[in-house]
N, C-alpha and C positions, 0 to 999 in steps of 0.2 A: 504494500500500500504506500502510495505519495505522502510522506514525511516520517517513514519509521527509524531513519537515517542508515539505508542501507548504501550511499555513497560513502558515506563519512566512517561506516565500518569496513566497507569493503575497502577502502583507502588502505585503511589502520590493517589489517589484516593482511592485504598483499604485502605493504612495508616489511610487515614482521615477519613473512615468509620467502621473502625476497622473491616476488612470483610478479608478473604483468597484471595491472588491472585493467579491465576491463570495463565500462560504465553503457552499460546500453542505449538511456538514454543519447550521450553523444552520437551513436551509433543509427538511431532511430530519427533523433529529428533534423534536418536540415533547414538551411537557409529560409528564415518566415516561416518558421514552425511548421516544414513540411514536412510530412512523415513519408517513410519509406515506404514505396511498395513490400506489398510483403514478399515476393518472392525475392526481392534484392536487399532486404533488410536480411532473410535467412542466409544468402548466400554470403552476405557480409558478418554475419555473426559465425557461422561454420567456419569459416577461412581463421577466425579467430582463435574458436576452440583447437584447431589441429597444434597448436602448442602443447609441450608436454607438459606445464603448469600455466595456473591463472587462476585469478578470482574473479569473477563477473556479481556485477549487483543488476538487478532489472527484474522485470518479468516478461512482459511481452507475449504468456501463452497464447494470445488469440492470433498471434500473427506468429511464434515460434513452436508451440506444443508444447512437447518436450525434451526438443531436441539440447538445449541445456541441459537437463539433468542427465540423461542419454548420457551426456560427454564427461560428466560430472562425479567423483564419489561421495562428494559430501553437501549437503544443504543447508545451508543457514537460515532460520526463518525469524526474524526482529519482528514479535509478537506483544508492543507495548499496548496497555488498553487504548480505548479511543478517545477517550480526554486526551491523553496526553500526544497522542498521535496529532490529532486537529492542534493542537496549543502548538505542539514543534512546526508543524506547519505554515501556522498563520504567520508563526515566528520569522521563520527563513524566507515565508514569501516577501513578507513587508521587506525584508531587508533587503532581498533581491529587488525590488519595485524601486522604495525608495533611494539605495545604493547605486542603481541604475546597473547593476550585476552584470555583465555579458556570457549570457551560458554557451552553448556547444553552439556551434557553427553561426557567430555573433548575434542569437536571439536575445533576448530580453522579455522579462515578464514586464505584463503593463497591467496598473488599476483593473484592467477587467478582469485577472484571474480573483478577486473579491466579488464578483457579482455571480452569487451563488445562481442565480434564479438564468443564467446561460447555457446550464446544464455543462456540456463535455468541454465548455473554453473557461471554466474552471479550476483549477487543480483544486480547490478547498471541496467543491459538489465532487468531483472526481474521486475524491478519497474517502469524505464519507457514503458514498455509494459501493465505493468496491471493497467496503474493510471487512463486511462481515463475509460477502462471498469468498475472498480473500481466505480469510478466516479459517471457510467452509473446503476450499482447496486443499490448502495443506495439512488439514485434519484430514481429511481421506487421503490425500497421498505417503500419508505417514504410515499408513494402514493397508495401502494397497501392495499385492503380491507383486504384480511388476515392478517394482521399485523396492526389493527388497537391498537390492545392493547398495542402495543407498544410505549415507548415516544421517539424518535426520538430527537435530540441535535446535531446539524452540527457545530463543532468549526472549524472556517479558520484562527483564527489569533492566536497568544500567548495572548492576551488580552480576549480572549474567554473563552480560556482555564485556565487562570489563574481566571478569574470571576465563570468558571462553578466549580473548586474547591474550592473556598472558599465560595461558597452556599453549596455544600456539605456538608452533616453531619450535 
């Protein structure tokens, strides 16, 4: 979900592992917030994975599957409740807005990702919309037989999170 801070962990993580990271969003949106087709966003994230390490934060299943986890042994999932997810949120947005921030391929958030009532030109409506399906995801993929090879790690609190990196590496 948009604000659980899975850039800022994936950061910290690849660091400590000395590994590539990976940020999907760069990956996904281009110039004027245009999003990749999807069969050229996969093609661009595959070419990715063929490194023999990396950390990647994103999701993107509607336009990837599973072709991450696929390539992946391990899954991080930053599971903070939704107070505090909306609050980090609003947080980083204002600051990106007012900051004047320049994200991936020199976009910029403007004033209207606040106007909830835009629906998907949003990020604040976009994350509370997708947190519980979200939610609802990786609860059954934790559970699912095809994905047993995978290691699953539900962090919900900062204390989680700061315990799962410093086992790291």
């Amino acid at each position: 979900t948009s604000g659980v801070g899975k850039s800022t962990f994936a950061r910290a993580l690849a660091e400590r592992l000395d590994v590539p990271h990976i940020e999907l969003d760069e990956l996904h949106w281009g110039p004027d917030w245009t999003a990749a087709p999807a069969p050229e966003f996969r093609a661009v994230v595959r070419a990715r994975l063929d490194g023999p390490e990396w950390v990647i934060d994103g999701n993107y299943q509607s336009k990837l599957g599973r072709m991450v986890w696929e390539h992946a042994d391990t899954v991080v999932w930053l599971d903070p409740p939704r107070w505090l997810t909306m609050w980090r949120l609003t947080r980083r947005t204002a600051g990106r807005v007012f900051g004047r921030q320049t994200l991936w391929n020199g976009n910029r958030e403007s004033l209207a990702v606040f106007k909830i009532w835009k629906g998907e030109e949003s990020v604040l409506w976009w994350s509370w919309v997708t947190f519980a399906r979200n939610r609802e995801r990786y609860l059954s993929a934790m559970s699912d037989p095809a994905l047993d090879g995978l290691a699953f790690h539900r962090l919900r609190t900062r204390r989680d999170v700061d315990a799962f990196l410093k086992q790291a590496g």
